[in-house]
N, CA, C and O atoms as a GROMACS GRO file, in nm:
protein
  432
    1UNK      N    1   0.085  -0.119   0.000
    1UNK     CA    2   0.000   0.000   0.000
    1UNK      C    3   0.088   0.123   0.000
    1UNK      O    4   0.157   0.139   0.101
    2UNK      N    5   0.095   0.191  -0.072
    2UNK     CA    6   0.123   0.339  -0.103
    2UNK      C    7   0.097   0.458   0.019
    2UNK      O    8   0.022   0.554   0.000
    3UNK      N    9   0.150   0.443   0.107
    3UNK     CA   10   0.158   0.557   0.184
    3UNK      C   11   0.174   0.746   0.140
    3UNK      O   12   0.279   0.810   0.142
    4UNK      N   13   0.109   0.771   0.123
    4UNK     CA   14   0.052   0.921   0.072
    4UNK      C   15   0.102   1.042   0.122
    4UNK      O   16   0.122   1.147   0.060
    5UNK      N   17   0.126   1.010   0.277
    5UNK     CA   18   0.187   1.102   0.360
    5UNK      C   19   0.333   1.087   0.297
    5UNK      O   20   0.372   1.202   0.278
    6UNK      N   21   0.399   1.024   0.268
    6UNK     CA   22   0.565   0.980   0.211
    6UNK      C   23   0.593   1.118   0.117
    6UNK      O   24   0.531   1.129   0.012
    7UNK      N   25   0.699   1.235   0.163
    7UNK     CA   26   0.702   1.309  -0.018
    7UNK      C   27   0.735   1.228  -0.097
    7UNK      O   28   0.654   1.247  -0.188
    8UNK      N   29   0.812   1.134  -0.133
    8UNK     CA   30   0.809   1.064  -0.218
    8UNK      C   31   0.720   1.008  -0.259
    8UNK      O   32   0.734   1.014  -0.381
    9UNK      N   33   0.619   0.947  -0.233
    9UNK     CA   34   0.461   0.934  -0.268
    9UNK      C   35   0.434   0.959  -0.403
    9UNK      O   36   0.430   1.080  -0.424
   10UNK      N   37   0.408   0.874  -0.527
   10UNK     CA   38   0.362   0.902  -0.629
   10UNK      C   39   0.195   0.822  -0.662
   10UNK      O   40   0.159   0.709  -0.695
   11UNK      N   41   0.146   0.914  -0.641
   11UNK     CA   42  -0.027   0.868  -0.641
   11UNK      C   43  -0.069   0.783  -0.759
   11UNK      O   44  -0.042   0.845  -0.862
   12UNK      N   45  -0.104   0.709  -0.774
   12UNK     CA   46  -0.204   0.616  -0.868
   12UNK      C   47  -0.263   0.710  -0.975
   12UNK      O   48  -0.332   0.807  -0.945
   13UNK      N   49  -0.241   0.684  -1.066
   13UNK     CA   50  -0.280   0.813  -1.195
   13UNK      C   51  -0.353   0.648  -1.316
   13UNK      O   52  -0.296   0.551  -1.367
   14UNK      N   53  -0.509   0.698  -1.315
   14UNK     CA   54  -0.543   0.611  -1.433
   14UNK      C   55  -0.566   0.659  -1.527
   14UNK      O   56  -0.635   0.762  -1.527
   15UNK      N   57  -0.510   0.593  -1.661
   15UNK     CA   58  -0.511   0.590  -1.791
   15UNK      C   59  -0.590   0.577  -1.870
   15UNK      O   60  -0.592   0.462  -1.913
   16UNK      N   61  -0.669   0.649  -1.918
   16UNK     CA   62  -0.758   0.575  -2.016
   16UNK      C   63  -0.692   0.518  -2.191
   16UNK      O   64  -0.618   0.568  -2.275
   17UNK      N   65  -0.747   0.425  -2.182
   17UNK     CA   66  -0.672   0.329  -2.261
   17UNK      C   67  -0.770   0.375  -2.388
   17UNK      O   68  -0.889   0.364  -2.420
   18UNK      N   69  -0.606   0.454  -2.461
   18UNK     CA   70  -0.652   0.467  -2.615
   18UNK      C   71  -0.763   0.375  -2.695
   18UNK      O   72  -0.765   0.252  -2.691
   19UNK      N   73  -0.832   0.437  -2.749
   19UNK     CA   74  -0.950   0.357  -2.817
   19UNK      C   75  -0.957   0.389  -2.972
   19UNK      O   76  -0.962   0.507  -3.008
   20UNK      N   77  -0.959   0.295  -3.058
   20UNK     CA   78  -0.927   0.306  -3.186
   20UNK      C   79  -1.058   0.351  -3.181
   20UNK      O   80  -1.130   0.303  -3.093
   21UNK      N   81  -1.133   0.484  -3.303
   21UNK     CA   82  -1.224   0.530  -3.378
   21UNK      C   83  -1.258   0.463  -3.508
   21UNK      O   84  -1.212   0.473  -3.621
   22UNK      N   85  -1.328   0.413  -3.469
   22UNK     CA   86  -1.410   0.323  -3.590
   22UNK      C   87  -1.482   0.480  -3.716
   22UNK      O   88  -1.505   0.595  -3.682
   23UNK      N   89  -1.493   0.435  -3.814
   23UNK     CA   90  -1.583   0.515  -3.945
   23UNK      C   91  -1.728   0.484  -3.877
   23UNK      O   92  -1.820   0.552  -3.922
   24UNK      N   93  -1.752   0.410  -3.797
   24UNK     CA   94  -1.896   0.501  -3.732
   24UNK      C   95  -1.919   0.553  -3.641
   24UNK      O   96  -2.029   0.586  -3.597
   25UNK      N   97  -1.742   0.578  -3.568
   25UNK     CA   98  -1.760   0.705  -3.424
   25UNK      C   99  -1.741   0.833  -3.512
   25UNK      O  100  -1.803   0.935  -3.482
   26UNK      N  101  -1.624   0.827  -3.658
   26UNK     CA  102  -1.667   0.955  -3.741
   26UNK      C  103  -1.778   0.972  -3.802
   26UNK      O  104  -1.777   1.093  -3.821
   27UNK      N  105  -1.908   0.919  -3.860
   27UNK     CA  106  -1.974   0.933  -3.852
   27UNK      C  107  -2.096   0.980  -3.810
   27UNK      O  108  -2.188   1.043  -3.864
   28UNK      N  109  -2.072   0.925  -3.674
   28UNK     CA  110  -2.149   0.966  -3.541
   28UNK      C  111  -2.097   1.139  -3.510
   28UNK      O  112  -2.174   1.235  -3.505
   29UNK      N  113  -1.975   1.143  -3.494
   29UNK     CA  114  -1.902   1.288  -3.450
   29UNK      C  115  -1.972   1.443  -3.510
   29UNK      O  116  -2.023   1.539  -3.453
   30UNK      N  117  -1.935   1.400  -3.694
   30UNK     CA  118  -1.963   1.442  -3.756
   30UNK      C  119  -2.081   1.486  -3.801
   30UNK      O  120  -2.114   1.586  -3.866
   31UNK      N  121  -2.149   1.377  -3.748
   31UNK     CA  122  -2.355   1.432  -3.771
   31UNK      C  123  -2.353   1.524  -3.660
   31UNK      O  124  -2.409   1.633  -3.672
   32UNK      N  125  -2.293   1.491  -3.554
   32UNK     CA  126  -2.335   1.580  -3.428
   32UNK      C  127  -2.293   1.702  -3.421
   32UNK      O  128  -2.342   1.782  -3.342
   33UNK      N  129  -2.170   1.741  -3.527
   33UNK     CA  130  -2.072   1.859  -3.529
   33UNK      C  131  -2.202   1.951  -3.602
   33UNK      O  132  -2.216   2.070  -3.572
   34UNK      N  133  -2.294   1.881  -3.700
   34UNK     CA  134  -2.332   1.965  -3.793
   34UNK      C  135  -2.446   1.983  -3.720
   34UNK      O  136  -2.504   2.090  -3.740
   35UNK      N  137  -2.494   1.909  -3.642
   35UNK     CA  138  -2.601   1.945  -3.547
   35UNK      C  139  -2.721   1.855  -3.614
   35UNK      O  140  -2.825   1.921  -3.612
   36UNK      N  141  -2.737   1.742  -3.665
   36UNK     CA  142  -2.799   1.702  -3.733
   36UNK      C  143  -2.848   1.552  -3.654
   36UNK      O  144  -2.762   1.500  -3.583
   37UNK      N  145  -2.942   1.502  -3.661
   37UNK     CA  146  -2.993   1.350  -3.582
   37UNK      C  147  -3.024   1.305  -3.686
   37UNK      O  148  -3.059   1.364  -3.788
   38UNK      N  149  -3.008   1.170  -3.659
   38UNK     CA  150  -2.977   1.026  -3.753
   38UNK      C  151  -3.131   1.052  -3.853
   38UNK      O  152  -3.103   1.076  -3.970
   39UNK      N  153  -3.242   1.051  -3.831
   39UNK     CA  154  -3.373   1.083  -3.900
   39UNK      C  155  -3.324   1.232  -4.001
   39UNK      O  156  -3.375   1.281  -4.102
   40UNK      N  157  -3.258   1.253  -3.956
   40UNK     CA  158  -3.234   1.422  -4.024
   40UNK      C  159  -3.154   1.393  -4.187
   40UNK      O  160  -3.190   1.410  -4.303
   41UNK      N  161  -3.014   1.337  -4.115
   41UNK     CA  162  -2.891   1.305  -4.205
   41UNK      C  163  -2.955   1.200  -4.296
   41UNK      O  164  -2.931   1.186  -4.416
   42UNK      N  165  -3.051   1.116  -4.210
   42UNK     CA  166  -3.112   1.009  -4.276
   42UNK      C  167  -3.179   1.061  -4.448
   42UNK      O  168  -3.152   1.013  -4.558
   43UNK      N  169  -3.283   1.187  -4.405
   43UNK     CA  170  -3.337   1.238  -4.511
   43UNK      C  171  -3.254   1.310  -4.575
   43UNK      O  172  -3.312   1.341  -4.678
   44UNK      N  173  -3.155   1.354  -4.575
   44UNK     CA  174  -3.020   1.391  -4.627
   44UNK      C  175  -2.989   1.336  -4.731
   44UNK      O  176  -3.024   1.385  -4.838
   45UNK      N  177  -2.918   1.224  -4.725
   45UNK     CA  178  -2.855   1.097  -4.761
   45UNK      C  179  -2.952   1.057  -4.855
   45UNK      O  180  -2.942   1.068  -4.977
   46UNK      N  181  -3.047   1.011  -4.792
   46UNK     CA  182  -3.160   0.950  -4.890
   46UNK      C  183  -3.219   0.801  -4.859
   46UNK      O  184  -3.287   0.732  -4.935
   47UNK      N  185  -3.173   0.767  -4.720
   47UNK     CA  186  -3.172   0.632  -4.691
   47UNK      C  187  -3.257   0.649  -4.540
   47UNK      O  188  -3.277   0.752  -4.476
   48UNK      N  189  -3.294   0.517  -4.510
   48UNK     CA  190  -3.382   0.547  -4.361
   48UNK      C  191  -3.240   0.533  -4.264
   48UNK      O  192  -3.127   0.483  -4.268
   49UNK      N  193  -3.350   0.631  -4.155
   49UNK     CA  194  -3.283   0.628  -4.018
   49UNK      C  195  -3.211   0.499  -3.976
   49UNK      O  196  -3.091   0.517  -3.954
   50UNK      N  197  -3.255   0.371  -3.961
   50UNK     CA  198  -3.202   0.250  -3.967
   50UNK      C  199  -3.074   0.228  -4.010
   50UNK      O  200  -2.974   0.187  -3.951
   51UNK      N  201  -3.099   0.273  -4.161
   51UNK     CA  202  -2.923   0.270  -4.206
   51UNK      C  203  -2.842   0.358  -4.186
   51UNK      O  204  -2.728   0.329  -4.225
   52UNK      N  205  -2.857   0.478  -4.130
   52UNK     CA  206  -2.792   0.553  -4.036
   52UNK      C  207  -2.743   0.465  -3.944
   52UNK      O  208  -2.625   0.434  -3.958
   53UNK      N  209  -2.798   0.421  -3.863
   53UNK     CA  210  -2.810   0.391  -3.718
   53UNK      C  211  -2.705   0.274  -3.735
   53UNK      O  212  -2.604   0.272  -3.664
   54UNK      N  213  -2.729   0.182  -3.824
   54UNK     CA  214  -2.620   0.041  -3.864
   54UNK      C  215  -2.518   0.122  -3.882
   54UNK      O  216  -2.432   0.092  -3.800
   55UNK      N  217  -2.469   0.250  -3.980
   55UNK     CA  218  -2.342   0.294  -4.012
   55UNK      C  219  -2.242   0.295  -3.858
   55UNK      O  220  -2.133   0.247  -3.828
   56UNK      N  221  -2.362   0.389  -3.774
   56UNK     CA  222  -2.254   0.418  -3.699
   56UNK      C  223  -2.216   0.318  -3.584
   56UNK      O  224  -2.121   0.327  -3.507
   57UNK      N  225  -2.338   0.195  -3.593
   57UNK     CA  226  -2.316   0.112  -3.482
   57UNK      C  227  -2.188   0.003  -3.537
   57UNK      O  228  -2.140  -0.098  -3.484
   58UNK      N  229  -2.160   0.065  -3.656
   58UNK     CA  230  -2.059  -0.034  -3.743
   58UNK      C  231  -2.090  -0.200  -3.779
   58UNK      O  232  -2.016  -0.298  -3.788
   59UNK      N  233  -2.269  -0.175  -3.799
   59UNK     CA  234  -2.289  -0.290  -3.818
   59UNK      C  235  -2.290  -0.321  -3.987
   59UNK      O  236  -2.282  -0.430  -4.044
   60UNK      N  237  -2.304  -0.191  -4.039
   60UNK     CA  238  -2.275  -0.242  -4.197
   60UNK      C  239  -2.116  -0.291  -4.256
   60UNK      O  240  -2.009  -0.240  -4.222
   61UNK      N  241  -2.130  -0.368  -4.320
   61UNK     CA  242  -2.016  -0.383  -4.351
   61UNK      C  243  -1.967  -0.309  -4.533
   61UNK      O  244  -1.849  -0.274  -4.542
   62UNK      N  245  -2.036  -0.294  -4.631
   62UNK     CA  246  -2.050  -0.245  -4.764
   62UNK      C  247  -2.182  -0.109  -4.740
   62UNK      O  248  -2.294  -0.121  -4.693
   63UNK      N  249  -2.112   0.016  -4.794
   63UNK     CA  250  -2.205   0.106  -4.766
   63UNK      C  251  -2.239   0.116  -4.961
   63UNK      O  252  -2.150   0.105  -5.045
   64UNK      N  253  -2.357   0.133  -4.987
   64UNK     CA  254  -2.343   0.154  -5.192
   64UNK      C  255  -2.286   0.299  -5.177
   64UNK      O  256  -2.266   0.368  -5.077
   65UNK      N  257  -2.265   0.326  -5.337
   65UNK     CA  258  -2.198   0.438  -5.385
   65UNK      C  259  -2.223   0.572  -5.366
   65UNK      O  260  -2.151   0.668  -5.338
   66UNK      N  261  -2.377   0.554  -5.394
   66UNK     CA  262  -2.475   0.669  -5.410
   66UNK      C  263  -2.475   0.725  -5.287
   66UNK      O  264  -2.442   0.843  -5.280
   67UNK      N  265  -2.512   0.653  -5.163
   67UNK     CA  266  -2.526   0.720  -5.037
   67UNK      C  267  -2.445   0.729  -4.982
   67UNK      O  268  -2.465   0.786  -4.875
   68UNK      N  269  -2.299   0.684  -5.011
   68UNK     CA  270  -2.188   0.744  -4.967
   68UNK      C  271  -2.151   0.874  -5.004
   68UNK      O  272  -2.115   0.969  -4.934
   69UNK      N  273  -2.168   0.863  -5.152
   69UNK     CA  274  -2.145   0.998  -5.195
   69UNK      C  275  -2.190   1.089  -5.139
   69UNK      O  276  -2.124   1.190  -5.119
   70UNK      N  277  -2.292   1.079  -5.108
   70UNK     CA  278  -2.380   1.195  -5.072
   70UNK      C  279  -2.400   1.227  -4.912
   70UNK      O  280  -2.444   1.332  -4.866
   71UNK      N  281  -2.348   1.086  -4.822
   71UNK     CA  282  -2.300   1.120  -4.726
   71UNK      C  283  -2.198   1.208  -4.665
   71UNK      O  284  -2.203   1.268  -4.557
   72UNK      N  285  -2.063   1.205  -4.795
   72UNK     CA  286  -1.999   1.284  -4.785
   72UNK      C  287  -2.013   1.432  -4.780
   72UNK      O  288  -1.991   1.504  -4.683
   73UNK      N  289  -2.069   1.479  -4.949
   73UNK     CA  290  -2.098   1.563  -4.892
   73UNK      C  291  -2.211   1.646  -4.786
   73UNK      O  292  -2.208   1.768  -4.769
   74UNK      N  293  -2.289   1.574  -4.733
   74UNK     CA  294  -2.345   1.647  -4.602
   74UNK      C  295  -2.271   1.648  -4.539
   74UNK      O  296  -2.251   1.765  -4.505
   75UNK      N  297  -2.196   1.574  -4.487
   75UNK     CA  298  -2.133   1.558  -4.388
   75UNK      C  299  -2.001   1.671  -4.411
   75UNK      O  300  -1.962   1.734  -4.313
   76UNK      N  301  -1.963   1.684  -4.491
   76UNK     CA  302  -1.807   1.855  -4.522
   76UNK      C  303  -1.685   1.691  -4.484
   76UNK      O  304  -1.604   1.698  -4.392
   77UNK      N  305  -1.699   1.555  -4.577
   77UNK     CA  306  -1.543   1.540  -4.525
   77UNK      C  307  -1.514   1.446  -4.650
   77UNK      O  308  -1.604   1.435  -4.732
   78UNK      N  309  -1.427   1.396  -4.664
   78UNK     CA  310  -1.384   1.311  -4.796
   78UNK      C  311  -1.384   1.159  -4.748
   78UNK      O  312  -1.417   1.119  -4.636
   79UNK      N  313  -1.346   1.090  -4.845
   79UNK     CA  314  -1.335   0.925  -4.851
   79UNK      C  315  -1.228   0.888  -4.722
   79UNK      O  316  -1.248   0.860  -4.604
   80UNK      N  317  -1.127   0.899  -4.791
   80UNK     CA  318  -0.970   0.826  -4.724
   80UNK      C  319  -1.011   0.896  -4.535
   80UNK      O  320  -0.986   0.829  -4.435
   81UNK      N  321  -1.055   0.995  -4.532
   81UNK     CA  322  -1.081   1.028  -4.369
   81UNK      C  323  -1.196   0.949  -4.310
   81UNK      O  324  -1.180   0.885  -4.206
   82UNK      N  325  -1.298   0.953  -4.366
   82UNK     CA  326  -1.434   0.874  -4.292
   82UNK      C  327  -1.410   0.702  -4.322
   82UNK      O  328  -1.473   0.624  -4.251
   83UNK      N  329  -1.319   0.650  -4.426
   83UNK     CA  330  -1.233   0.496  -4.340
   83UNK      C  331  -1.133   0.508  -4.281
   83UNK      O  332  -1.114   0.407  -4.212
   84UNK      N  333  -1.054   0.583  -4.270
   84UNK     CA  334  -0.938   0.533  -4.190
   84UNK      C  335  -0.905   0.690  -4.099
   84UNK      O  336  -0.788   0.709  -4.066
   85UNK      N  337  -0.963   0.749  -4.078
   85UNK     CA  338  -0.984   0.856  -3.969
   85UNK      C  339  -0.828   0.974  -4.034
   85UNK      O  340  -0.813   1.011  -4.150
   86UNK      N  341  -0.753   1.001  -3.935
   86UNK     CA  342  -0.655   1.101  -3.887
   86UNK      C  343  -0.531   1.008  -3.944
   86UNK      O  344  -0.424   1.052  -3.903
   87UNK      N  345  -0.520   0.911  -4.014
   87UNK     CA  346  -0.426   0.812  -4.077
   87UNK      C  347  -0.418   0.795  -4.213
   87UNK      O  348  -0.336   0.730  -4.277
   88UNK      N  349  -0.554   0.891  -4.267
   88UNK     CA  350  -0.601   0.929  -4.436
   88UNK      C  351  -0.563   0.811  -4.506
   88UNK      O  352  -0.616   0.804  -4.616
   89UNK      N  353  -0.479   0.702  -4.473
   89UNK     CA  354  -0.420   0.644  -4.577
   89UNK      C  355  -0.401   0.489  -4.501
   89UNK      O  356  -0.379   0.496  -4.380
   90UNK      N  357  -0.410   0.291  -4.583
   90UNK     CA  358  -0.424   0.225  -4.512
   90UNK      C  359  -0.249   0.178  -4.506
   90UNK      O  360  -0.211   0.077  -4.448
   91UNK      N  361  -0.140   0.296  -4.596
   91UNK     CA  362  -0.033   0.251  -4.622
   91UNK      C  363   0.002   0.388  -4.619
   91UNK      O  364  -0.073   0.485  -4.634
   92UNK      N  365   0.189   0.385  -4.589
   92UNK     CA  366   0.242   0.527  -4.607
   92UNK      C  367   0.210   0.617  -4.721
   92UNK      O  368   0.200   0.740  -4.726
   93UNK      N  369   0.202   0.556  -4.781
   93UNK     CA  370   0.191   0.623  -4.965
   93UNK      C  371   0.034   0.666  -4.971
   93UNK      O  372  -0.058   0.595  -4.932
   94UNK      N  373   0.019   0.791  -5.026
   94UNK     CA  374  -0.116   0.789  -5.054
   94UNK      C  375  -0.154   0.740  -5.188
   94UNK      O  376  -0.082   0.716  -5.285
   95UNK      N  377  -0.302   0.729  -5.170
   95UNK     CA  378  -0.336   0.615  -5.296
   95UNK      C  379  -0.332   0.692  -5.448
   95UNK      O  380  -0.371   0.804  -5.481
   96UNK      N  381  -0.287   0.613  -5.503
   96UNK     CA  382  -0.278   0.661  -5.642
   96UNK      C  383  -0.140   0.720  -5.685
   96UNK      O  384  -0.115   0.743  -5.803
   97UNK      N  385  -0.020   0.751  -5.544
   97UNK     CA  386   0.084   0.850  -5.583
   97UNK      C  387   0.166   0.784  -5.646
   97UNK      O  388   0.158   0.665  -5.613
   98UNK      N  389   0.255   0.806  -5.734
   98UNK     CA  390   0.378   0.712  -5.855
   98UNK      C  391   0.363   0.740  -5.953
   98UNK      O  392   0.266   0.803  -5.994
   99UNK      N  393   0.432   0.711  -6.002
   99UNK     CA  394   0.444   0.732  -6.160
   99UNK      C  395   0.332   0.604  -6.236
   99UNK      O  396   0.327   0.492  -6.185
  100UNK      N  397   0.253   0.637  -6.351
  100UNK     CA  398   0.192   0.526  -6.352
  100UNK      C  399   0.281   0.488  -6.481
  100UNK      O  400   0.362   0.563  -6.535
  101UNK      N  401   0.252   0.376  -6.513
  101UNK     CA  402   0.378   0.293  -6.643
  101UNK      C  403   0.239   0.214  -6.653
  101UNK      O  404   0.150   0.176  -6.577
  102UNK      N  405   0.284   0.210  -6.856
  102UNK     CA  406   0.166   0.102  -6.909
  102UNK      C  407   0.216  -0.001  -6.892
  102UNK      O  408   0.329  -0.015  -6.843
  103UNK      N  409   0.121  -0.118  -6.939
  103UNK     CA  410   0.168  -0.269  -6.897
  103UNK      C  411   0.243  -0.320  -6.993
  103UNK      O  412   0.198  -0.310  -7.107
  104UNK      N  413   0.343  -0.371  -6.980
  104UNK     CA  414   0.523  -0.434  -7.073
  104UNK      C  415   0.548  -0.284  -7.132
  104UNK      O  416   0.533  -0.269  -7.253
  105UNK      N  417   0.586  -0.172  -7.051
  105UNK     CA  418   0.710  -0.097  -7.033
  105UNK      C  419   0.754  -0.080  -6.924
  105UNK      O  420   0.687  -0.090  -6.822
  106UNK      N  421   0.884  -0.049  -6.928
  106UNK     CA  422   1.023  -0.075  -6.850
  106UNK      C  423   1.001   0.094  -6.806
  106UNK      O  424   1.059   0.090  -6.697
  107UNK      N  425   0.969   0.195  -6.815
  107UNK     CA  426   0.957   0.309  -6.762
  107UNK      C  427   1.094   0.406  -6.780
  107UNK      O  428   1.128   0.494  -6.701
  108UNK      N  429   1.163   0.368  -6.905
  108UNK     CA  430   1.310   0.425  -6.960
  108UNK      C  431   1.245   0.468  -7.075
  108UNK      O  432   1.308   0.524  -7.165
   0.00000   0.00000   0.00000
């Protein structure tokens, strides 16, 4: 036991243990930044409240094109951030960067 009275005494300090952000805590964040509830963004988007509600509980696994798109823009954010958060990218390189070369050339 840690005696308190001791100056040497260094008190018990708890940590909260980093928690990875899933694409439906940005989700979630992001509706709330704009001030908007899941029925709201829902009619937004173009999809029911429900599939709101799966996005952010991260129960969908494939979102379609259309209502992504358009999730985006309500929402003010791009692709590479709403999957992979503050890390934009699932590799150092961002996607698409290089030189592109057609297929059977040597790039000389």
């Amino acid at each position: 036991m840690l005696n308190l009275q001791c100056k040497y005494a260094v008190p018990t300090v708890a940590y909260a243990a980093r928690v990875m952000e899933t694409m439906g805590d940005r989700i979630r964040r992001l509706r709330e930044a704009k001030h908007l509830t899941q029925p709201a963004l829902a009619k937004l988007v173009g999809v029911t409240k429900s599939a709101v509600c799966q996005w952010e509980l991260g129960a969908t696994a494939n979102l379609k094109l259309r209502p992504l798109a358009r999730l985006l823009t309500v929402l003010g954010t791009d692709l590479p951030y709403l999957v992979w958060g503050d890390r934009r990218a699932p590799a150092d390189e961002p996607v698409g960067s290089g030189p592109r070369r057609r297929a059977g050339t040597s790039g000389n």
